[in-house]
C-alpha atoms as a printed R data frame, in Angstrom:
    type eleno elety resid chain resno      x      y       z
1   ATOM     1    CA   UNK     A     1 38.661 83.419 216.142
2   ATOM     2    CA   UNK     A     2 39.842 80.124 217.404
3   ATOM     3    CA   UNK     A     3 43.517 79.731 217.556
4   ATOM     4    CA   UNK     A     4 46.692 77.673 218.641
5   ATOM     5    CA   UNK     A     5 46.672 73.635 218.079
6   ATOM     6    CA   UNK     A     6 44.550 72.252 215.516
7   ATOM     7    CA   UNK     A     7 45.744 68.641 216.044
8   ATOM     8    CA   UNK     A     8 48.640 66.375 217.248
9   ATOM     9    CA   UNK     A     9 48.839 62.804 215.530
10  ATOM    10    CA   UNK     A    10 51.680 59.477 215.469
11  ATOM    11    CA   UNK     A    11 50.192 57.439 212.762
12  ATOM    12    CA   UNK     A    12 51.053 54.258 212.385
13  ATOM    13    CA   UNK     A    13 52.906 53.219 209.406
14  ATOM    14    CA   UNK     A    14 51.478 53.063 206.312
15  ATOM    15    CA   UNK     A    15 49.777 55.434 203.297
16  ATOM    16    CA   UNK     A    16 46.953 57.401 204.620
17  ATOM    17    CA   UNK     A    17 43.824 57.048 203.235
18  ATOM    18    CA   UNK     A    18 40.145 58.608 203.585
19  ATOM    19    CA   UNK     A    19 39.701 55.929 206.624
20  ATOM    20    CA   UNK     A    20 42.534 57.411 208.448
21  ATOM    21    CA   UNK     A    21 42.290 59.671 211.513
22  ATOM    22    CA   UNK     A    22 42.554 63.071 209.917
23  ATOM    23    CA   UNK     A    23 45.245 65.739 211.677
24  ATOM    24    CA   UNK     A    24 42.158 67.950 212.090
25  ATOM    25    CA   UNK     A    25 38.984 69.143 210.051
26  ATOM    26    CA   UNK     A    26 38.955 72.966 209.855
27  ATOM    27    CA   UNK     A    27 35.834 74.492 211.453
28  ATOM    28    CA   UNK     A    28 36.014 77.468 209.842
29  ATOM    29    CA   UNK     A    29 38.666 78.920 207.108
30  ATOM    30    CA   UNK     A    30 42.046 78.196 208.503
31  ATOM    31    CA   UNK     A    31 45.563 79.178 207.937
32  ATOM    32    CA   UNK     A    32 47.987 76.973 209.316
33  ATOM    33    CA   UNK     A    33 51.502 75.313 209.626
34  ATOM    34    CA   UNK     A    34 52.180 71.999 209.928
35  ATOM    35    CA   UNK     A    35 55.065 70.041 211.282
36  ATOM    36    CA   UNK     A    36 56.848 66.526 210.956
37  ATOM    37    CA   UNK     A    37 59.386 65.387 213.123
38  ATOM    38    CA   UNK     A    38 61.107 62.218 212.923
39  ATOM    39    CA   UNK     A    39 61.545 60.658 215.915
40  ATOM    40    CA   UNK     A    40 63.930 57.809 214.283
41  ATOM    41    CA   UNK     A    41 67.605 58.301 213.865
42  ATOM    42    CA   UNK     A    42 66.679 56.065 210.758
43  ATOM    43    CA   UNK     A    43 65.258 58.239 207.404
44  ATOM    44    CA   UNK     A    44 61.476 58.280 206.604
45  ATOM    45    CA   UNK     A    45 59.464 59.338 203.829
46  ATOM    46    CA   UNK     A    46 56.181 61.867 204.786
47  ATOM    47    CA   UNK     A    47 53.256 62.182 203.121
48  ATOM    48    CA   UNK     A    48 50.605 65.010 203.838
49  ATOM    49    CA   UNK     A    49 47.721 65.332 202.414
50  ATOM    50    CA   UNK     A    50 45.170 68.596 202.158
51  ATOM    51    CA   UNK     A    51 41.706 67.605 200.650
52  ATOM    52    CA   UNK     A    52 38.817 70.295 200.448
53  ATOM    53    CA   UNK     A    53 35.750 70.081 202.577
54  ATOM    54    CA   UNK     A    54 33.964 69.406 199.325
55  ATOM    55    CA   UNK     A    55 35.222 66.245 199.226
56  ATOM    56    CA   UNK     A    56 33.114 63.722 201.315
57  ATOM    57    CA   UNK     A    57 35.091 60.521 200.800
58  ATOM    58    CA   UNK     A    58 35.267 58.388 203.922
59  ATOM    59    CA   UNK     A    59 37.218 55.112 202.122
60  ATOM    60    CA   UNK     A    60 39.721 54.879 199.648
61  ATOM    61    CA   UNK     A    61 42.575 56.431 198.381
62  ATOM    62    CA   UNK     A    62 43.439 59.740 198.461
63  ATOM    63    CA   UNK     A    63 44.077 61.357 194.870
64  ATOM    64    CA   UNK     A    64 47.370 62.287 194.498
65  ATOM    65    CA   UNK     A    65 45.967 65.856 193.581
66  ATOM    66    CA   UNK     A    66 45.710 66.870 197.063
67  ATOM    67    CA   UNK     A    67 49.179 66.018 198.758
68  ATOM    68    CA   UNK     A    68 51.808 68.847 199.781
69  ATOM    69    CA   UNK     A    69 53.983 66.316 200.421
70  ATOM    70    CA   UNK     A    70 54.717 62.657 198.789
71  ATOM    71    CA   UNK     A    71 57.070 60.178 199.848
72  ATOM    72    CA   UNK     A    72 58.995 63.524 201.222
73  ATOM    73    CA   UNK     A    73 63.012 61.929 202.520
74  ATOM    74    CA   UNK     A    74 62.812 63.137 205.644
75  ATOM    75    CA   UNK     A    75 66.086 62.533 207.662
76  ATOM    76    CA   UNK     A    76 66.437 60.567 211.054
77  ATOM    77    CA   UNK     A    77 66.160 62.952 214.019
78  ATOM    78    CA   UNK     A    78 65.077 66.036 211.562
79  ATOM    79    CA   UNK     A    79 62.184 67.698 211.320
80  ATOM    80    CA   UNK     A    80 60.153 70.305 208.450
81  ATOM    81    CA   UNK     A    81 57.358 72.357 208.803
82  ATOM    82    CA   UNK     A    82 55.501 73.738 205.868
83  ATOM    83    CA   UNK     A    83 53.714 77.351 206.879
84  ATOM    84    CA   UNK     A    84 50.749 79.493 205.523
85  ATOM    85    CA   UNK     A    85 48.225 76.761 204.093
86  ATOM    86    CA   UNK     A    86 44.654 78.030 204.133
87  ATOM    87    CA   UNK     A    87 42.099 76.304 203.843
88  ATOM    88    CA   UNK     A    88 38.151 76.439 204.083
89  ATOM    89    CA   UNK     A    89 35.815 74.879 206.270
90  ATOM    90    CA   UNK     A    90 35.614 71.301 206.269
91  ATOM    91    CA   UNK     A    91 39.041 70.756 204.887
92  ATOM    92    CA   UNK     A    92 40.956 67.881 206.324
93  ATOM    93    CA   UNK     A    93 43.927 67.177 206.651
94  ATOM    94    CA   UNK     A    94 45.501 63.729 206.721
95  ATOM    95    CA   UNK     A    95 49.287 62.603 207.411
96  ATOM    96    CA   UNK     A    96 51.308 59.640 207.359
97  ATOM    97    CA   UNK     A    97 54.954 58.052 207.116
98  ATOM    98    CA   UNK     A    98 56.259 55.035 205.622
99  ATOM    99    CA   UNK     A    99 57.964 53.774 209.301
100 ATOM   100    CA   UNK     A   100 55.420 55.158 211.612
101 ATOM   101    CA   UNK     A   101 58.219 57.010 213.205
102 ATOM   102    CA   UNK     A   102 57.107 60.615 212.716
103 ATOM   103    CA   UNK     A   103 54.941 63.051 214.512
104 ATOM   104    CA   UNK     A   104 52.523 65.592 213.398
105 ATOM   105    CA   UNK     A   105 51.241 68.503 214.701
106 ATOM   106    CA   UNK     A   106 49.412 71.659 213.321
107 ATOM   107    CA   UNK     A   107 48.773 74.454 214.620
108 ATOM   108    CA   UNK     A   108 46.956 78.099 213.038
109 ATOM   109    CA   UNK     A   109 44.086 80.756 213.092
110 ATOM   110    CA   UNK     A   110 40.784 80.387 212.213
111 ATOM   111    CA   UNK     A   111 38.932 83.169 210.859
């Protein structure tokens, strides 16, 4: 059972898409949190994105079926994390921000 960072990631700014550099890709099932901090004393809006290893795409947009968060207000200097998402192998899990001023990280168990 693999655990402790799954991935670290400063998009640039812009919508992520299926061509974006994921967070991570979960090897295994995975339960995990995953943090945004806004490193901007400016407000930015979050999106995060969860979409099932079934899901192959590699261009394109994301459907808006698989975001946990969507143009999320998230305030300058602030952070959120949003805990216990599970997911199953092949899962990934993308991120992005409207300024490119926020950092992601997740970090969980696989079992």
């Amino acid at each position: 059972m693999a655990s402790g960072i799954k991935g670290q990631l400063k998009p640039a700014a812009g919508s992520p898409d299926y061509s974006s550099t994921p967070l991570f890709t979960a090897s295994a099932t995975t339960t995990f949190i995953v943090s945004a901090c806004n490193q901007a004393s400016a407000a930015d809006t979050v999106r995060i994105a969860v979409v099932p290893g079934s899901v192959g795409n590699t261009t394109g947009t994301i459907s808006v079926d698989y975001f946990l968060e969507f143009d999320y207000a998230l305030g300058g200097n602030s952070a959120i994390e949003r805990t216990g998402v599970t997911v199953e192998a092949q899962s990934r899990v993308f991120v992005g921000s409207a300024g490119g001023n926020v950092s992601f990280s997740a970090y969980g168990i696989e079992s």
